[in-house]
N, C-alpha and C positions, 0 to 999 in steps of 0.2 A: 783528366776530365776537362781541362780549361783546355784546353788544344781542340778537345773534339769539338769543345761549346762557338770555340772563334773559327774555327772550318765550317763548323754551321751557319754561326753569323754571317763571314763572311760569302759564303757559295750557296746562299738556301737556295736560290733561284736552278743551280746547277746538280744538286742535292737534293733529292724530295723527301729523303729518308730523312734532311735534317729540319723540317719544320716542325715538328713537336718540338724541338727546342726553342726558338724563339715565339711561338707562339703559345708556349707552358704559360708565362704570364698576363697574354687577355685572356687567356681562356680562366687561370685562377681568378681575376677580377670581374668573369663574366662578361666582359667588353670585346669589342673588333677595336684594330689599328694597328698603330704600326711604330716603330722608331725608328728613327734617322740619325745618323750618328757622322762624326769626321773628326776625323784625328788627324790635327796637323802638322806634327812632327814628322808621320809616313807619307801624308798626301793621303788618304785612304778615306771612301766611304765606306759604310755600314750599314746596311738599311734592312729589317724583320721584314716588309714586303715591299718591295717596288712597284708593284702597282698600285696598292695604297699612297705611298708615300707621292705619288706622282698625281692624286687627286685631291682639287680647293674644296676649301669648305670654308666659312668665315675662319676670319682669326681669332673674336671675340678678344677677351683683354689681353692677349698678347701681341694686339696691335698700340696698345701704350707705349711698347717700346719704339718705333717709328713715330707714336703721335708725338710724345714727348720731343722729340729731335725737330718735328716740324715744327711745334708748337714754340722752342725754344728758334730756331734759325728765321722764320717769321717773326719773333719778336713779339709775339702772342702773350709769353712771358718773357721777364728778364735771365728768372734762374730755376731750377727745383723750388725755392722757399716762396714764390709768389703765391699772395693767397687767393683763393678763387672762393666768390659769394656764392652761398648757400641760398639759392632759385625760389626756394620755398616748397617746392612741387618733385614728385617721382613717379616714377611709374612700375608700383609693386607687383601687378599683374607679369609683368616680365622679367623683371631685376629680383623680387621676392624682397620682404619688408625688412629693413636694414636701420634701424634710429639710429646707432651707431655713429652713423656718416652721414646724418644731417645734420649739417652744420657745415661755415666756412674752414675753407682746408687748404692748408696747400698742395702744392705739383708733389712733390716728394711722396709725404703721406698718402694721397689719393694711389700713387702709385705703387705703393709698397699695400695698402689693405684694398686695392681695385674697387676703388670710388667710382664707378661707370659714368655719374653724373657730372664730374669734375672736368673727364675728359670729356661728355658733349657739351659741357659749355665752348670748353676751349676749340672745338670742331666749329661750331656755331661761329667764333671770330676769324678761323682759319679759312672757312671757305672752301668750295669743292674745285676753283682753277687751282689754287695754291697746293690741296691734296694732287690732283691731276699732274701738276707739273711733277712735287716730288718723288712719287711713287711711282713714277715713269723713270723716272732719275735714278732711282734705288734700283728697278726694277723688281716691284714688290707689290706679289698679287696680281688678277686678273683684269685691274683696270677698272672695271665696270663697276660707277659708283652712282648708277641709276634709281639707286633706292631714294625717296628723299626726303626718311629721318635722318638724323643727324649721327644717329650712331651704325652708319653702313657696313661698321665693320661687326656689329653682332647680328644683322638681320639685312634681310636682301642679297643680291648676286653676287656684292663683293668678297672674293676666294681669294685663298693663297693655299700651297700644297707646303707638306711639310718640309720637301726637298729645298723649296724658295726661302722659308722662313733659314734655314739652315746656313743656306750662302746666303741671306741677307746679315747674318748675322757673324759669318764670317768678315764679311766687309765691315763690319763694325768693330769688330776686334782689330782687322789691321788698318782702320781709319785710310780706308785705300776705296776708291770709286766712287765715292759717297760726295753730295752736296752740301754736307754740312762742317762746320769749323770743327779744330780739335778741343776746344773750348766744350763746345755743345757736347760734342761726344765723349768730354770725359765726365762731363754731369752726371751723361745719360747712365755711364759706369759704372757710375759712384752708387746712382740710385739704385741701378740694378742688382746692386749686390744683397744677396737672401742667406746667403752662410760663411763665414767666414773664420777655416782654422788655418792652423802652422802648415798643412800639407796638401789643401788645397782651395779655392776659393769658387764659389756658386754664385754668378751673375744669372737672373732668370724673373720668367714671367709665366703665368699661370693665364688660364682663358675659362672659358665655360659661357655655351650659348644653348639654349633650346630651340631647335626649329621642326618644323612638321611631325610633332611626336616624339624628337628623336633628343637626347643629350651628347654635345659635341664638347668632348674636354681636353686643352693642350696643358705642356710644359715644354718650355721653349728656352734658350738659355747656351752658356758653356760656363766649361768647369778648369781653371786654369791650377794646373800643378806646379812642381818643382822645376819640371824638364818638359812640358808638354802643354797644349789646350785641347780639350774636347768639345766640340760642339752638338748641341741636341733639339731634338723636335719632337716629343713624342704625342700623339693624338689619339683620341679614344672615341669610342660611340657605343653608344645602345639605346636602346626604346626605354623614353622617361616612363613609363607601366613596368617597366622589373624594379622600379622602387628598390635600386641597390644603395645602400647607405655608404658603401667603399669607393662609387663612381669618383668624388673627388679627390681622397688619397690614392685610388689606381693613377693616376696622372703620375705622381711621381714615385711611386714604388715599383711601377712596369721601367720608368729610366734607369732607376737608380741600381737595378736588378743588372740590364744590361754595361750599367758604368763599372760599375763595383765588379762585374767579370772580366774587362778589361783592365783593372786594378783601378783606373781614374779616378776613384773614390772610395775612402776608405772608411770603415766602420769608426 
């Protein structure tokens, strides 16, 4: 069965008989999208639909992982533990009412429970040449940062496909092409790390934006073994009217489905 399942994986595009299989998990979560997948010890992509996988859509909080790097190499802050002031002000109409996380917080924190507020202050001192420069740099995202809130990466034209988040995110792993120190990027490491056993370990970011009707949800991340790293990007959608209560756990139960059949993660 795992043989047929990674022929499917890998050849669905040449295979039509094997889409039921990777697509058994949006359809169980009621969602469209897609995963991205690379495993670096083969050199090999993976991807549930390539032509999903090859369309932007905001990053929403999975653009923390890049803000934080720029925030950090700008000097915006000194480290993860700078605290950033609590504004007084939010805007529940679109983020939904959070007390929680009002209040001053550091980088670290904001970053681990996706503080939204924390990073538009920090966007606010960073400036849009500074984003412009690096994100050209990175080569990350669509460029177009014509929106002008502060937070372009959850609303307005600013895209990235899951394909880009994946090689961005490989470049960060081999701290290879990137404009930032190894300093910065082993912060950014440190922070990202969301699970961590004896047999493997979970660097990753979560996202979620509403636009036009619709719920846009990632998990973005890799998963470093014994013998191996996996790299991932998985994205979801549907019309916020099917009021599904799973949207947010489907982000990472549709990856974890696909990792865990590749063995990369184990129960």
């Amino acid at each position: 069965m795992r043989t047929l399942f990674l022929f499917c994986f890998l050849f669905t595009a040449a295979r039509a008989g094997c889409q039921t299989d990777v697509q058994q998990p949006f359809k169980a979560c009621r969602v469209t999208g897609s995963t991205t997948l690379f495993d670096l010890k083969n050199n090999r992509w993976m991807i549930s639909d390539s032509a999903d996988a090859a369309k932007g859509t905001q990053p929403a909080s999975t653009f923390k992982i890049i803000n934080l790097l720029i925030a950090l190499e700008t000097r915006v802050i000194n480290d993860e533990n700078a605290i950033v002031k609590w504004p007084g002000h939010t805007d529940t109409t679109l983020y939904g009412y959070r007390p929680d996380i009002y209040r001053d917080m550091s980088v670290k924190e904001a970053f681990e429970v996706s503080a939204g507020w924390v990073f538009i202050e920090l966007a606010k001192r960073i400036g849009r040449e500074k984003y412009r420069y690096y994100l050209d740099k990175c080569d990350y995202g669509n460029g177009d940062l014509t929106e002008k809130d502060a937070d372009f990466w959850n609303f307005g034209p600013f895209a990235i496909t899951p394909k880009n988040q994946v090689a961005f995110l490989i470049k960060v792993y081999k701290e290879h092409q990137l404009p930032f120190s190894k300093r910065n990027l082993a912060i950014l490491k440190k922070v990202m790390i969301t699970e961590e056993k004896e047999q493997d370990t979970i660097r990753s970011k979560t996202g979620w934006t509403r636009i036009a009707g619709k719920n846009i949800g990632w998990w973005t991340g890799y998963v470093t073994t014994k013998d191996n790293v996996y790299f991932f990007a998985t994205r979801i959608l549907n019309d916020r009217a099917d009021n599904n209560p799973d949207f947010g756990n489907c982000r990472k139960t549709i990856t974890r489905y696909f990792l865990e059949q590749l063995e990369a993660l184990h129960h």
